[in-house]
N, C-alpha and C positions, 0 to 999 in steps of 0.2 A: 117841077121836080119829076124824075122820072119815077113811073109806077111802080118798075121794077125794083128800084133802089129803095123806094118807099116801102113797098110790103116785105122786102129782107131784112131792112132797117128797122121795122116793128117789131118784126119776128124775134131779130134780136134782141130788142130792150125788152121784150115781154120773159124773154129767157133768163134775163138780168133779172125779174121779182123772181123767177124759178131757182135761180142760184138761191137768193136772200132767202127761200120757205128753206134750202136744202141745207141752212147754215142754218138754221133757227133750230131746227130737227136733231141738228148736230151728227150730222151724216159725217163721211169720210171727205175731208177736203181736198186730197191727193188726185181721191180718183173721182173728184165731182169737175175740176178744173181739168183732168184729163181731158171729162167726155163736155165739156163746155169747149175746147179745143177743138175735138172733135168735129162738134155742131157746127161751130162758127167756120172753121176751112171749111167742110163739106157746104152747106149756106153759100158763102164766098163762090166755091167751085161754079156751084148753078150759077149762081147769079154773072158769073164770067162769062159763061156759056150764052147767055142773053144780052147780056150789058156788057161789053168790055168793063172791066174791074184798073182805074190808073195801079195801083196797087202790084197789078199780077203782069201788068206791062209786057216784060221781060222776064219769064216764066211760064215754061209747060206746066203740067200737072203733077209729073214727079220734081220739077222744081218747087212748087208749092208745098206738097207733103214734105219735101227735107228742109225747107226752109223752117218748117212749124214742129216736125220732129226730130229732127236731127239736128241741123244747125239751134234752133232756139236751145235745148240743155246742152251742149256742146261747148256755146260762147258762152253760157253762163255758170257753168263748168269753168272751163279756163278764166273769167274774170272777177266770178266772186265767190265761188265755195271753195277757193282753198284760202279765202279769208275766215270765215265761216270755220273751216277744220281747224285753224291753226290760232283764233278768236275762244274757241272752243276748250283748245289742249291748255290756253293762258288759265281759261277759268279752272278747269281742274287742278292746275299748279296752284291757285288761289285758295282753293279748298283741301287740299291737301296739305300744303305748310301751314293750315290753319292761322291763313291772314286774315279770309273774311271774318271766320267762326270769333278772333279775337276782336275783329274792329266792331259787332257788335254786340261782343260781352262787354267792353268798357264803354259803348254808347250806353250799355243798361247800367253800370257802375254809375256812368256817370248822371243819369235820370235819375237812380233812388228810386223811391216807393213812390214817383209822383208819374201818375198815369199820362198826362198830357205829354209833358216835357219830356219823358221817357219814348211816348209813341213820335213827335215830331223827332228827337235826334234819331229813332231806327230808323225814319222814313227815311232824312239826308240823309243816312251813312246807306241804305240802301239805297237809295239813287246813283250814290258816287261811286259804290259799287258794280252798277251796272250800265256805265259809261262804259265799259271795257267788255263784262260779261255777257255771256248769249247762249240760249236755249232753257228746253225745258229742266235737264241737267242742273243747271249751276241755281235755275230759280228755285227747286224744290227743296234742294240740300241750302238754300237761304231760309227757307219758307218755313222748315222743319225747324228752325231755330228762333227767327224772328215771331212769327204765328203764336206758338205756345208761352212765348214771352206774356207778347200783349195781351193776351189771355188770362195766364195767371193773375195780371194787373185789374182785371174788372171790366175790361172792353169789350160790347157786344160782339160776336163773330162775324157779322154783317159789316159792321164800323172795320174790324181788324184785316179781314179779306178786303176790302175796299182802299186802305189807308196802303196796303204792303202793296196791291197791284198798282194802288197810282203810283206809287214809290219809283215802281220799276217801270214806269211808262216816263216817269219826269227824267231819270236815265238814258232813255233810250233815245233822248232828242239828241245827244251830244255823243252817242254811240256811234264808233266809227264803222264797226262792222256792217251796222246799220246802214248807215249811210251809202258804203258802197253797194251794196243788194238795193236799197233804193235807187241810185244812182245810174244802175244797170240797165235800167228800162225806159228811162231818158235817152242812153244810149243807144238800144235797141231800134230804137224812133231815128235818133240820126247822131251821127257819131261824132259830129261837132260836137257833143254834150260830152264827149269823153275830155276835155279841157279844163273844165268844173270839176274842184276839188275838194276837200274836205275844210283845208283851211280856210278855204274861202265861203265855205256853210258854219264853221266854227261858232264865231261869235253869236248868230241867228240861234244856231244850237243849246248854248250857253246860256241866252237869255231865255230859250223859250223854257229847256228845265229848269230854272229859278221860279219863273212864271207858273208850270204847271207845281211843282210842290208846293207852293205859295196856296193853291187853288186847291190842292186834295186834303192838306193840313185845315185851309178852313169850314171846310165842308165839314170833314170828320171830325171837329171840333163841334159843330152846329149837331151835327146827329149824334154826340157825346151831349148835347145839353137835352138832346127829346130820350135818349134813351141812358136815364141813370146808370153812371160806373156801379155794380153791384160791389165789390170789395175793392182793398188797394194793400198791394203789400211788396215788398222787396223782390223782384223776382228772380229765381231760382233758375241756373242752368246747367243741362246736364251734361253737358257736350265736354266738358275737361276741366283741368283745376287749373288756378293759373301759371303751375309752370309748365301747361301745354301750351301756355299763351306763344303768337308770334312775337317774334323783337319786334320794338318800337321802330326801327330803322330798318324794316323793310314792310312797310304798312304805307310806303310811296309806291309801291309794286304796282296797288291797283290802280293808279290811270298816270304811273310811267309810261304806256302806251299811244295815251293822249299826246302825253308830253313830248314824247317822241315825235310824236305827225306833226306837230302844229310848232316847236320851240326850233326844230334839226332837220324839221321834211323827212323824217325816215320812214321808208316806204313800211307800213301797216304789220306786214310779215314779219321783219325787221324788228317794228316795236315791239311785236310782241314775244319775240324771244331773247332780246335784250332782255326786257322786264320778266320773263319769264325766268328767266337764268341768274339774274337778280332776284328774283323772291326766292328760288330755289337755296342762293350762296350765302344771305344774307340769314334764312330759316334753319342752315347748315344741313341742307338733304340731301348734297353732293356726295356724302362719306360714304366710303367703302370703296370697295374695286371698280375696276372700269366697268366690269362685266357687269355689276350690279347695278350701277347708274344707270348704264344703257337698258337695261331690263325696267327700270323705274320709269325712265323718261318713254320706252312703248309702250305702255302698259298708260303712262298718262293721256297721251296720243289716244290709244287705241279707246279709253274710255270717255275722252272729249270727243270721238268721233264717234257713239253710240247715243250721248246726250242729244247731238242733233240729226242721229240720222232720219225720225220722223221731219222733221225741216228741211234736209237737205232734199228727201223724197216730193215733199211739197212742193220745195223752189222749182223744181224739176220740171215736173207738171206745170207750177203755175209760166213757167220760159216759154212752155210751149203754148197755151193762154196769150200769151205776150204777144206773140209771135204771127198768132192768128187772131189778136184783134188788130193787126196792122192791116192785115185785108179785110178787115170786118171795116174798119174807119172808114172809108167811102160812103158805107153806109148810114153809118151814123152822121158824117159829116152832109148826107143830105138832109136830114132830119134834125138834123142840132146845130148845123155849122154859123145857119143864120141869127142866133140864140149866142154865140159865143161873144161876150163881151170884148171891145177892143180896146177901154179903157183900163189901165191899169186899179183905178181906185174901183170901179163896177164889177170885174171880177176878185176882187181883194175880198169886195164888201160880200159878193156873190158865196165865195169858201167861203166866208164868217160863217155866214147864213145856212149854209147849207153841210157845216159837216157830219151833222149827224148821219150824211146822206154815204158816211163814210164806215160807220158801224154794220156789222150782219156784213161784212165784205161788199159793199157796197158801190154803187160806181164813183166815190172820192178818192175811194181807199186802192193805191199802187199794188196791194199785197192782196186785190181779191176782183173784183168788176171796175176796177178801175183804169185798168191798162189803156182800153179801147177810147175811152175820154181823154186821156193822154196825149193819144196821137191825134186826134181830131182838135183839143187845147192848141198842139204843138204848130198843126197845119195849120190854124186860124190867120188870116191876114195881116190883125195886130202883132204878129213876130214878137212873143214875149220871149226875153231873153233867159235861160237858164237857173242864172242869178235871182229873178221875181221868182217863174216858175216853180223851182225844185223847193225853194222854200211851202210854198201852197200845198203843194201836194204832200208832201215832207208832216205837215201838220193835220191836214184830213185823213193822214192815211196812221200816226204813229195814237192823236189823242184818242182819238175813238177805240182803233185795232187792238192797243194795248189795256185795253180797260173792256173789250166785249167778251160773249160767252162764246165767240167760235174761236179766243184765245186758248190753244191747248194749257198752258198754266191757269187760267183763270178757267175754265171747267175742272180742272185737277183739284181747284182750290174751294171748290163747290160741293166736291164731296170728302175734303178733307178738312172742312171747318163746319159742316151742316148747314151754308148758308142757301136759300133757295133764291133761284134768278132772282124772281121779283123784290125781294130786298136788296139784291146787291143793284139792280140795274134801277132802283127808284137814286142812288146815289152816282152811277158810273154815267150812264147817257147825260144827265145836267151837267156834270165834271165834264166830259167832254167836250159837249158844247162849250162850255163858258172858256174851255182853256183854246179849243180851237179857232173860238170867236175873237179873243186876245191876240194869238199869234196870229193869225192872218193877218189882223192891221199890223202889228209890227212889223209884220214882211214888208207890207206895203211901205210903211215908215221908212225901212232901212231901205228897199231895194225899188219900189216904186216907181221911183225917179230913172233907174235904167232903160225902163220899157217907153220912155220916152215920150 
């Protein structure tokens, strides 16, 4: 191995627990992955300068800086944040014809004064809810309604921030928006992977959030028998009477979207303004002048694009991260490459094992230090194909991400339930694990066999 490649390759992964103290701290993740960007080109450069870099091949010096800042938020610009805006503007239509607000005032109708039964139907109905929806936006105007529910019923505040976040993490497996912002960095690596589609992640999808609400329902079940329901009574909500309720017959709105991708192939944008124009017709918001429609529908726009502008700033940054762990990968591939499993079942078992290693953005997790493992997974000899792949990381990066404290919902929901980490994470880290330990081998079940 060479020295060279060896002492930048360290440098690097010692900056990886730098990242993990700068997320625990709950620093600014925008402009921490910025200057992780930063690092790692710069790093790169020298190390070019002494080692030729395979990587920078074909590349002066200002090709390398626009490849990492210009080109990386550019292409991810034009490939996934106008899924992101237009994912965003759906949610808001949801919340505004008061589809969600009704779908779970009749999940609490339909629970009664019985705290269990009551807390699993909000979980599914907030799952299925957030197969479609995305950001901080639509989760808090959920949160502010589900939250106080389970509350009023007797539920620890620990149990009830726990129950509502795994909720929205069992969602997000079969979330198509999701999917493609993951998907993107697959691409980034090599553009064969722009072939892989959602349909063809669907079913994986589908089983793993059955799988993960399966797993947060009986947790918080087990933490309901250590920590006695203090009262239990009908609960009360304030949000409208029910003839704010939405009709019955447009309460398919929320994952028309799905149905759309997976039932007709229609391209994502599509879905959701189909469904989107459908909740609107069906909640009767169309009335009035042309001028006033159009005024309603910017105005919805404009405020699903303020829910995720801290996300979109992120994604931003983290393109550019992306970008530069591609020339970072040499590195790490001298250091790790001989360590990369070429069996399909030893890397399977590998995830199981190790996703915690996905939490604190860690290097499993696609949405944080994990880009750079990617490319160096992707370059590996065993040529795993897409289909094993995306599922793996798809699961290191959603069970963990979506249940930690450098979630911007889940620190939101820490000071607006008074839960302290250490309660919520004696429940979220084992839920992760156990669920990410599950999905991996079912990847392997389902797609194993590809990698040959």
């Amino acid at each position: 191995m060479n020295s060279v490649n060896v002492i930048i390759g360290l440098i690097m992964i010692l900056s990886f627990f730098g990242m993990i103290w700068y997320c625990v701290k709950g620093y600014n993740l925008m402009i921490g992955f910025f200057i992780m960007a930063i690092f790692w080109t710069g790093l790169a450069l020298v190390g070019n300068k002494i080692v030729p870099n395979s990587a920078m091949a074909k590349l002066d010096f200002i090709g390398v800086l626009t490849n990492v800042f210009q080109d990386g938020p550019q292409n991810y610009g034009k490939s996934i944040l106008v899924n992101v805006f237009f994912g965003a503007f759906f949610g808001r239509i949801l919340m505004s014809t008061g589809i969600a607000s009704t779908l779970i005032r009749k999940t609490v109708e339909l629970g009664g004064d019985r705290p269990r039964v009551t807390m699993t139907l909000l979980c599914v109905a907030t799952s299925v809810i957030f197969t479609t929806m995305t950001g901080i936006g639509p989760v808090i105007s959920i949160a502010v309604i589900v939250i106080p529910i389970l509350l009023s019923l007797g539920l620890p505040p620990n149990v009830t921030l726990f129950a509502f976040m795994g909720s929205i993490m069992s969602g997000i497996f079969a979330n198509v928006v999701n999917f493609n912002q993951y998907q993107a960095m697959f691409v980034a690596a090599n553009s064969e992977y722009s072939k892989y589609t959602y349909n063809q992640y669907f079913n994986f999808g589908i089983i793993c959030m059955i799988i993960t609400i399966v797993v947060v329902l009986v947790v918080a079940n087990i933490a309901l028998n250590k920590n006695k329901i203090s009262h239990a009574w009908a609960a009360k909500t304030s949000s409208g009477s029910v003839d704010n309720n939405a009709p019955a017959i447009s309460w398919i709105a929320v994952i028309l979207p799905v149905i759309g991708v997976v039932a007709f192939k229609f391209p994502i944008i599509l879905g959701f303004l189909v469904s989107g124009f459908y909740a609107l017709l069906t909640c009767r918001k169309l009335k009035g002048s042309f001028v006033s429609v159009c005024s309603m529908l910017a105005k919805l726009f404009a405020d699903g694009a303020v829910d995720v502008a801290p996300m979109v700033g992120f994604l931003l940054m983290l393109s550019m991260f992306n970008n530069a762990a591609i020339f970072a990968a040499p590195y790490f591939q001298t250091l790790l490459g001989s360590f990369i499993p070429t069996s399909a079942l030893i890397i399977a078992v590998a995830f199981a094992i190790l996703t915690p290693l996905g939490f604190f953005r860690g290097p499993l997790n696609l949405v944080g230090c994990g880009a750079a493992i990617l490319v160096v997974v992707i370059s590996s000899p065993a040529n795993f194909p897409i289909a094993f792949l995306y599922p793996l990381f798809a699961v290191t990066t959603i069970a963990p991400q979506h249940l930690d404290i450098t979630q911007s919902w889940v620190a939101w929901g820490f000071g607006y339930t008074r839960v302290t980490t250490k309660d919520y994470m004696k429940m979220s880290i084992p839920t992760g694990w156990i669920v990410g330990f599950i999905c991996c081998i079912i990847a392997y079940i389902m797609y194993g066999g590809l990698a040959g």
